[in-house]
C-alpha atoms as a printed R data frame, in Angstrom:
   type eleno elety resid chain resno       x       y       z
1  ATOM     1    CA   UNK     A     1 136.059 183.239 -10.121
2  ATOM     2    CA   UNK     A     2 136.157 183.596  -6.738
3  ATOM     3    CA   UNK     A     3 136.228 181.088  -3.674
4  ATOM     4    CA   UNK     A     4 133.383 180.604  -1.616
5  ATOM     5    CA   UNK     A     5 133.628 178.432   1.696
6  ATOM     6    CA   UNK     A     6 130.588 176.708   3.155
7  ATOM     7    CA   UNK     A     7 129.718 175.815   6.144
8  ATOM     8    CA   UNK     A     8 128.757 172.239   7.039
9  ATOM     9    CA   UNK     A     9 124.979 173.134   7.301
10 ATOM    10    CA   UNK     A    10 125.005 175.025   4.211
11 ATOM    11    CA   UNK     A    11 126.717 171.883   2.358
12 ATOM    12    CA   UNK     A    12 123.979 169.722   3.588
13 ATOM    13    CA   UNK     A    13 121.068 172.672   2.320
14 ATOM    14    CA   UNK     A    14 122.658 172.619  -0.900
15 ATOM    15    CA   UNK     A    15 122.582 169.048  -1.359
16 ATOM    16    CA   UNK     A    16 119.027 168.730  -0.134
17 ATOM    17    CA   UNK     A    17 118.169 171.297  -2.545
18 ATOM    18    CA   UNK     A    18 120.159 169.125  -5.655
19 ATOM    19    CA   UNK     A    19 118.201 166.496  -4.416
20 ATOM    20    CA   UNK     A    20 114.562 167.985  -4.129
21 ATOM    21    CA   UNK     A    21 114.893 169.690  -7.728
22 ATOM    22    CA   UNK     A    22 116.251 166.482  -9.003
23 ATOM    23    CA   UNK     A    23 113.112 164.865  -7.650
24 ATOM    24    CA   UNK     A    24 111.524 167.030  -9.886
25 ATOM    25    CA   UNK     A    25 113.400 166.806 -12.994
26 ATOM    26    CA   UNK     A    26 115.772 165.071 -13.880
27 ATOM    27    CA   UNK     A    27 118.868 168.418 -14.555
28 ATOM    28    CA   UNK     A    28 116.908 170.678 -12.623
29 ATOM    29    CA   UNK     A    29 119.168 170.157  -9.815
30 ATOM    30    CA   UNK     A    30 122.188 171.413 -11.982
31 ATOM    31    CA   UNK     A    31 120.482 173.928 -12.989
32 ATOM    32    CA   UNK     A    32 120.137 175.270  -9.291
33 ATOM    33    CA   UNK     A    33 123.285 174.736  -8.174
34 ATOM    34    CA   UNK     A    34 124.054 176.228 -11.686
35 ATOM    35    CA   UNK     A    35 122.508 179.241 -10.981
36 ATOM    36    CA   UNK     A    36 123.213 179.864  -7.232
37 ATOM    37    CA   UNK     A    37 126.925 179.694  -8.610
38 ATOM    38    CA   UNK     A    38 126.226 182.426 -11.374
39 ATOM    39    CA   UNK     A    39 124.850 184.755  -8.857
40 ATOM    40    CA   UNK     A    40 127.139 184.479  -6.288
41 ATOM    41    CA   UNK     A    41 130.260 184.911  -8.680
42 ATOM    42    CA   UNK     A    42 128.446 188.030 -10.191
């Protein structure tokens, strides 16, 4: 796995998107951050 630093500002973007998918369904926000982890680590 490797080690990804963020930004403040990309923190906060991330958490608004948990949050706005979450809104949505409940999981959905996992899923995202799920995902965005997946891809980056690929």
């Amino acid at each position: 796995m490797k080690t990804i630093s963020l930004t403040p500002a990309a923190e906060k973007d991330l958490q608004a998107a948990w949050q706005f998918y979450e809104r949505l369904e409940q999981g959905l926000g996992n899923y995202c951050i799920d995902a965005l982890i997946t891809d980056l680590d690929s």
